[in-house]
C-alpha positions as CSV (number, residue, x, y, z in Angstrom):
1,X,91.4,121.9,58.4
2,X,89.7,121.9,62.2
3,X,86.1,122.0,61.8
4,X,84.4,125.4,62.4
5,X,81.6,124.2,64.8
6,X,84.2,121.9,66.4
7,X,86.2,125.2,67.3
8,X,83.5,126.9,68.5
9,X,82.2,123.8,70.8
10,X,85.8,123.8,72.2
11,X,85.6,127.6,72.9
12,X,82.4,127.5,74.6
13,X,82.9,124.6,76.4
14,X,86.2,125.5,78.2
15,X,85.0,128.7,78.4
16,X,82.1,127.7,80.3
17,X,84.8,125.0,82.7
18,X,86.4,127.7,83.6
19,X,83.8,129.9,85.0
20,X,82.9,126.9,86.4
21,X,85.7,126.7,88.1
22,X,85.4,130.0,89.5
23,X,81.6,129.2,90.8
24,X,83.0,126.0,92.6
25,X,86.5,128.2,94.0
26,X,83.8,131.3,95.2
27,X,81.0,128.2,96.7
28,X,84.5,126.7,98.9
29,X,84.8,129.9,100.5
30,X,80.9,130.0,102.0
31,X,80.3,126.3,102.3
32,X,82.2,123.3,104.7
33,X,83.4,121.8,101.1
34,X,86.6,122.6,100.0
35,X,86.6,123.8,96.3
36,X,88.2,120.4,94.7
37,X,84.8,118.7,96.2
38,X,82.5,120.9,94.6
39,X,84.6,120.9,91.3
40,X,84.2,117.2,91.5
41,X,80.4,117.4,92.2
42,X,80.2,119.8,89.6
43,X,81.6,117.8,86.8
44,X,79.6,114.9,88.0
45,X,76.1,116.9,87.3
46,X,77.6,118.0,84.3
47,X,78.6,114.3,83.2
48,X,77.3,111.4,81.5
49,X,75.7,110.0,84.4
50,X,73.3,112.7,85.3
51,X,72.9,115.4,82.9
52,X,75.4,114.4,80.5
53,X,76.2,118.1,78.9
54,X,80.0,118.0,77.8
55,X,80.7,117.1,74.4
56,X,82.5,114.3,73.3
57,X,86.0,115.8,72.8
58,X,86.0,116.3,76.6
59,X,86.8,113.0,77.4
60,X,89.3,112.1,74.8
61,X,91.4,115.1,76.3
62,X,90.8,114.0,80.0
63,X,93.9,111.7,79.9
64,X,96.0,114.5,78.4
65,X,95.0,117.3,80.6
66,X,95.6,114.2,84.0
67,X,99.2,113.9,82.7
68,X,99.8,118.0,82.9
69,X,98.3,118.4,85.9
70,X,99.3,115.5,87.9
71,X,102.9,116.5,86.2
72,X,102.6,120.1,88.0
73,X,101.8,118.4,91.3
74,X,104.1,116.1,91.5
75,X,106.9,119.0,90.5
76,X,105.4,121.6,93.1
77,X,105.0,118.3,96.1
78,X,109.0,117.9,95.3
79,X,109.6,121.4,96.2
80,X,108.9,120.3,99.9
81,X,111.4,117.6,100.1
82,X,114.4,119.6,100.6
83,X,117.2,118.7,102.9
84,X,116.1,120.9,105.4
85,X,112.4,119.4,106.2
86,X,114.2,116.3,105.7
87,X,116.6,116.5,108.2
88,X,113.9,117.9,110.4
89,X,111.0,115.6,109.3
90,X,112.1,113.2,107.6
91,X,111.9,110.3,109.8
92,X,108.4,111.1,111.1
93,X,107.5,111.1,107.2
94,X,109.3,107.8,106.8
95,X,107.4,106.3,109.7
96,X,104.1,107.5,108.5
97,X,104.1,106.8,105.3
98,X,105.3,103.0,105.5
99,X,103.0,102.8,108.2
100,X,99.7,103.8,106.6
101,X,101.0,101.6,103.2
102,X,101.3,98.7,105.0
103,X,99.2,98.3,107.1
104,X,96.5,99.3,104.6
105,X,97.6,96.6,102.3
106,X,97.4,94.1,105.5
107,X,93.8,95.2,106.4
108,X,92.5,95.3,103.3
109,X,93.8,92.0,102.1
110,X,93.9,89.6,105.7
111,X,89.8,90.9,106.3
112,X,89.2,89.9,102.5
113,X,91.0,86.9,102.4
114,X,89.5,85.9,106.0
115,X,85.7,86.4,104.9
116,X,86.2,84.1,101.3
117,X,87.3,86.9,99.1
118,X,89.6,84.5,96.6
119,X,93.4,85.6,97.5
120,X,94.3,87.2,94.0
121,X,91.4,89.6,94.2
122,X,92.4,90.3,98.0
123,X,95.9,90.7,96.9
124,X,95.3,93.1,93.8
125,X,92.3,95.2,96.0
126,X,95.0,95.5,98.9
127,X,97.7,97.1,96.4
128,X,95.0,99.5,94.9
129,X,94.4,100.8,98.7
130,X,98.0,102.1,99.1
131,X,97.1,104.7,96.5
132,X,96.2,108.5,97.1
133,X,95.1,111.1,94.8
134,X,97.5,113.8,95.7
135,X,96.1,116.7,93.7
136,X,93.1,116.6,96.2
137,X,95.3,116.8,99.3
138,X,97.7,119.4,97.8
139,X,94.3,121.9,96.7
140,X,92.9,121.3,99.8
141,X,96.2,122.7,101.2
142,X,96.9,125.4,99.3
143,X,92.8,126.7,99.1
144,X,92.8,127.1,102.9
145,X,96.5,128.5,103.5
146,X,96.6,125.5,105.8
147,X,100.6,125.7,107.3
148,X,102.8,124.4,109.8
149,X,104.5,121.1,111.3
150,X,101.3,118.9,110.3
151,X,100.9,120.4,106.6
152,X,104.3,120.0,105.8
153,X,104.5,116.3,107.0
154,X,101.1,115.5,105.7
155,X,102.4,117.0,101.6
156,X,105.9,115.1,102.5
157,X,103.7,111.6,103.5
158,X,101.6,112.3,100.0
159,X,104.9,113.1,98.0
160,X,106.5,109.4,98.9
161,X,103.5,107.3,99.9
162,X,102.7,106.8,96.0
163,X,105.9,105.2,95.5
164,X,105.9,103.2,97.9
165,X,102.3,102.0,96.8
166,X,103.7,101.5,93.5
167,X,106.1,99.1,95.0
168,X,104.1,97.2,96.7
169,X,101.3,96.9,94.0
170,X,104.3,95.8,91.8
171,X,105.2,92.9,94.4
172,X,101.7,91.9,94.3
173,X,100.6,91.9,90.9
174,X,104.3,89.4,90.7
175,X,102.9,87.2,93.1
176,X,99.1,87.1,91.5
177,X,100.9,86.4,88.2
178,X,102.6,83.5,90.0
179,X,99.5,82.3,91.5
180,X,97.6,82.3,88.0
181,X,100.4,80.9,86.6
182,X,100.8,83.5,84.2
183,X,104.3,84.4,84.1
184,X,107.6,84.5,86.0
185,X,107.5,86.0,88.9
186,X,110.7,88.2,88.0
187,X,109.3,89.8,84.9
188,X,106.5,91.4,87.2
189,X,109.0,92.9,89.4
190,X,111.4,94.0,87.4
191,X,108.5,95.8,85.3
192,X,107.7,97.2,88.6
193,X,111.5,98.0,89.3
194,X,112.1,100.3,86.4
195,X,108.3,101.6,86.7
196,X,110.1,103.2,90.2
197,X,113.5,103.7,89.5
198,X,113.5,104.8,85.8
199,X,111.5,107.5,87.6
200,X,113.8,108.1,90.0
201,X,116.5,108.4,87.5
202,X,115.1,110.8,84.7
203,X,114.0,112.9,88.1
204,X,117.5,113.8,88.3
205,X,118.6,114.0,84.6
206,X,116.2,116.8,84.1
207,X,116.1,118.2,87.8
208,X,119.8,118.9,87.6
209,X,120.5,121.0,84.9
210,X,116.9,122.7,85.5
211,X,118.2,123.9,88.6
212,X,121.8,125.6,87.1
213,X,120.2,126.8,83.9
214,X,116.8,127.9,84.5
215,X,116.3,131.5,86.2
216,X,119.4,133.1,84.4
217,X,117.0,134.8,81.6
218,X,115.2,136.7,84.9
219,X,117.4,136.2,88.0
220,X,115.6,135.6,90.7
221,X,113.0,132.8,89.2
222,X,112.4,130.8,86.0
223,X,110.3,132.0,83.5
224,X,106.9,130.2,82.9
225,X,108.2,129.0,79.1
226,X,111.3,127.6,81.5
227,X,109.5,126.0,83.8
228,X,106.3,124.7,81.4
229,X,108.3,123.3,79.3
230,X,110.8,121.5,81.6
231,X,107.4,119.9,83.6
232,X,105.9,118.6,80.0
233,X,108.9,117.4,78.9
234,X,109.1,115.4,82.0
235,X,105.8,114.1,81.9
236,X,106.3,113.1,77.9
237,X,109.5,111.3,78.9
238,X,108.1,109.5,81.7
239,X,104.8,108.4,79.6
240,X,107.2,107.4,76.7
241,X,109.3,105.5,79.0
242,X,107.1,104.1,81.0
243,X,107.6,104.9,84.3
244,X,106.0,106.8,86.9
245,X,105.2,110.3,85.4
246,X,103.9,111.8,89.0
247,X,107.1,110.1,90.6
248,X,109.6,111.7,88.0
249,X,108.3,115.2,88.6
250,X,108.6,115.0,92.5
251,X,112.3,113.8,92.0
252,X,112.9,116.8,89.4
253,X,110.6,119.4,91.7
254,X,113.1,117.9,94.2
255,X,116.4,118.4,92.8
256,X,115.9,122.1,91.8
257,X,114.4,122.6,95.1
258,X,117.8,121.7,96.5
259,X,120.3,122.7,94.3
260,X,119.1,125.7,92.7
261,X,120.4,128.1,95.2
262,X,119.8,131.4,92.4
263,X,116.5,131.1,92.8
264,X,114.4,133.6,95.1
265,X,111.1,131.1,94.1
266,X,111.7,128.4,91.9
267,X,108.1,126.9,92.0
268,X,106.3,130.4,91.5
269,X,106.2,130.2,87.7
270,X,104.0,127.0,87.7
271,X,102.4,127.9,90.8
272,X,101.4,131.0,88.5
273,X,99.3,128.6,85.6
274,X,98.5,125.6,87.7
275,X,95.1,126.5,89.0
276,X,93.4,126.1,85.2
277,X,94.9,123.3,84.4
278,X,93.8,122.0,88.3
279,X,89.9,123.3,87.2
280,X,89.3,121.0,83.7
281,X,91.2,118.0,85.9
282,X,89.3,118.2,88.4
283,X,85.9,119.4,86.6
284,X,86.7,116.1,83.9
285,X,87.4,113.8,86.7
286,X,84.1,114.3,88.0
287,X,82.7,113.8,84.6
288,X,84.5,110.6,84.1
289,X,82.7,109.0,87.7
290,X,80.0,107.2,87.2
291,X,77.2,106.8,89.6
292,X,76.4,103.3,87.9
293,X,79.4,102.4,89.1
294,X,78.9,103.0,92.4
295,X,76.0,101.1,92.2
296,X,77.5,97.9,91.3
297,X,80.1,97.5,94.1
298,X,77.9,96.0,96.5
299,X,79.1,94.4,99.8
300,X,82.7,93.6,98.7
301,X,82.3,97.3,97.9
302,X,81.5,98.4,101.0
303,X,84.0,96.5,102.7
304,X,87.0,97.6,100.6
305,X,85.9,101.0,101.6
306,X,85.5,100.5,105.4
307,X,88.2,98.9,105.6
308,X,90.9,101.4,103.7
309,X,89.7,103.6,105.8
310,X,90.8,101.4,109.1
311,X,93.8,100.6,107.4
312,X,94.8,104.4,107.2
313,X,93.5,105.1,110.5
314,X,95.2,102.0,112.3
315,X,99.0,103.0,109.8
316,X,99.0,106.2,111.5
317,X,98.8,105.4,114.6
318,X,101.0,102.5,114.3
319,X,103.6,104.0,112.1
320,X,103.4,107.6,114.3
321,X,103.8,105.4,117.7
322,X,107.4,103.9,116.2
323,X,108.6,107.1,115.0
324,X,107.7,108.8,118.1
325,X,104.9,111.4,116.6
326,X,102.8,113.5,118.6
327,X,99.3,111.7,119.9
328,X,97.4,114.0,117.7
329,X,99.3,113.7,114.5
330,X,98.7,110.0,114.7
331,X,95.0,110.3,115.3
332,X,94.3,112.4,112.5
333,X,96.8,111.6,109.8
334,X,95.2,108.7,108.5
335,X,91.9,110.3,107.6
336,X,93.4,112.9,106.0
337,X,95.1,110.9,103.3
338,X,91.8,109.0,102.3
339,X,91.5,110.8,98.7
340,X,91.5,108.4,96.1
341,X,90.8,108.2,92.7
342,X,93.4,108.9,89.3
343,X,96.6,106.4,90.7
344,X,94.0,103.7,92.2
345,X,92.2,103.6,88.4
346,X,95.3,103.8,86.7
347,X,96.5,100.3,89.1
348,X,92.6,98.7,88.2
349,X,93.1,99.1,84.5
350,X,96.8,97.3,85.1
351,X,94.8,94.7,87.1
352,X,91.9,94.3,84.4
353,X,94.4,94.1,81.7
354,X,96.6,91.8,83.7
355,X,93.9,89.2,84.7
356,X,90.9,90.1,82.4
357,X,89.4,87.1,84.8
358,X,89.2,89.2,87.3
359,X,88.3,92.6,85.5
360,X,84.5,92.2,86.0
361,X,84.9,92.6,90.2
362,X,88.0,94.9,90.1
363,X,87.4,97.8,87.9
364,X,84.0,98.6,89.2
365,X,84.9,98.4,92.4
366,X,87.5,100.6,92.2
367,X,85.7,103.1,90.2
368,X,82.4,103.1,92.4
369,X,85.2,103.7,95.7
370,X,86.7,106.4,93.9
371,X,83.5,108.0,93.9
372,X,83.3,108.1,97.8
373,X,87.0,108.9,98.5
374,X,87.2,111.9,95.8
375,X,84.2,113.7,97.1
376,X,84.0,112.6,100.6
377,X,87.9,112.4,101.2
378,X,89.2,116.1,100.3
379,X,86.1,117.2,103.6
380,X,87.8,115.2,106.0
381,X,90.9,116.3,105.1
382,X,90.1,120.1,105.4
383,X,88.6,119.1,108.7
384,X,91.6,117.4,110.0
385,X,93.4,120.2,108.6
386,X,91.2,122.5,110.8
387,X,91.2,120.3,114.5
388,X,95.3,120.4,114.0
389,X,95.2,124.1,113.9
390,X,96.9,124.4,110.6
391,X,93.7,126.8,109.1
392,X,93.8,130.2,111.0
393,X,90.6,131.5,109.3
394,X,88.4,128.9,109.7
């Protein structure tokens, strides 16, 4: 039997995120930072490093309610690959995207490396940098209305770049085992292998008959219970198999996106009950950084951060220049992909648990960044967002 003062804590205490939430969504709309920023601020006040008012339960639930939400992202970022924008953008996306990854692992690890960082730390810090945090980017987006050519290649560059930074993190975490001389070399990758293409694969066994069967209770668009459940049962699957839950959804948001032809508005039922899942994410994530953290990273710190943030810059103007992009689109796209947090933490713990040796200069590091690119990151993007013309009412 649930404890009675345990129910009501929970009560009060998502009642009180969620108005919140509302504070943070109505302080966006008066002030140069985007909502997701001050959601972030918000639950770092609120958390253990400053005023440390949530209760307990809060973080225990923090992983569950990262799986749903990051599940509904991933599934509403795969309705914008579609055949269409592909054919249209698909290899300015392509060129981006392997840009920026790159040439952010290059920077990060060739400057480390150069100034005596030893090579398996370079190597595992210049994975992490591939990652993005694409709930940030995607809120950003959809709080401001922000539309047209860049929007849509910016969300397309966010839906792929995290595989692609899975991939290469999976290469070099292969390579650092071989270094250590911890393991086959092979074991690593093909860990890494299914980690991507399981994805890929249960994408499309649930993507495919979600788009023939769902919307025939209410023609014209799934019903939430539909849609809900299809997204959850993704995300379960992917957790249970091991494989890249965020990845899996894309694929699935993909496939109905393409196929399901019956639909007037596929993605409006989970569009419809994102937004308070999006609050306690984004309102727990800022509980979970920790200021002590940031404290600790020091110069190597510093440097990891400067130079992600080259990287990114220097991949989109590299990769924009060889798929012939617009002088503007590379100028800015780099800096608008800088948010960072849930993917890069999840690749530290990998690292820690991987090389425990290196655990002590990894994780901290990682965490104490993610403090800068979460609040700092989703700004520039709304800024970028703004100089590209793809805010009207700004």
């Amino acid at each position: 039997m649930i404890d009675a003062q345990l129910t009501t804590d929970i009560l009060i205490t998502f009642g009180g995120l969620f108005l919140v939430g509302l504070l943070a969504d109505l302080a966006g709309r008066y002030t140069p930072l985007p909502r997701v920023t001050m959601l972030l601020l918000a639950g770092l006040l609120m958390g253990p490093s400053v005023l440390d008012w949530l209760p307990h339960f809060t973080a225990d639930w923090f992983p569950i309610l990262t799986n749903i939400a990051l599940a509904m992202i991933g599934f509403m970022l795969g309705a914008k690959i579609t055949f269409s924008r592909l054919h249209e953008l698909g290899r300015l996306v392509l060129g981006l995207s392997i840009g920026i990854v790159v040439i952010t692992m290059l920077t990060v690890f060739s400057v480390l490396s150069l100034f005596g960082v030893p090579i398996e730390i370079a190597l595992l810090l210049a994975g992490i940098a591939t990652a993005t945090a694409p709930a940030a980017t995607m809120d950003v987006v959809n709080e401001y209305g922000a539309e047209g050519k860049f929007t849509e290649t910016l969300l397309n560059i966010v839906a792929i770049d995290d595989a692609w930074g899975l991939l290469i993190f999976s290469i070099l975490i292969a390579v650092v085992q071989a270094l250590s001389g911890q393991g086959a070399i092979g074991e690593a990758l093909t860990t890494g292998a299914w980690e991507i293409g399981g994805a890929l694969l249960l994408g499309l066994v649930l993507g495919v008959p979600m788009a023939y069967l769902t919307g025939r209770i209410h023609p014209g668009e799934p019903t939430q219970a539909e849609a809900l459940g299809l997204v959850l049962l993704c995300a379960g699957l992917a957790l249970w198999a091991q494989v890249s839950y965020i990845l899996a959804a894309i694929v699935m948001g993909s496939v109905v996106a393409n196929l399901a032809k019956h639909h007037d508005r596929p993605f409006h039922a989970v569009k419809g009950f994102e937004w308070p899942f999006l609050i306690l994410f984004f309102l727990l994530a800022g509980a979970s950084l920790h200021l002590e953290e940031l404290s600790q990273i020091g110069l190597l710190g510093a440097a990891y951060i400067g130079l992600r943030v080259v990287g990114r810059v220097l991949g989109g103007h590299l990769g924009g220049w060889l798929c012939g992009a617009e002088a503007d689109t590379r100028r800015w796209v780099g800096l608008a992909l800088l948010p960072q947090a849930g993917i890069a933490i999840g690749m530290a713990l990998l690292a820690s648990q991987r090389f425990p040796e290196y655990e002590a200069v990894i994780l901290p590091l990682v965490l104490g960044s993610s403090v800068i690119f979460e609040i700092f990151g989703p700004v520039l993007t709304r800024q970028v967002l703004i100089r590209m013309g793809q805010i009207k009412n700004d």
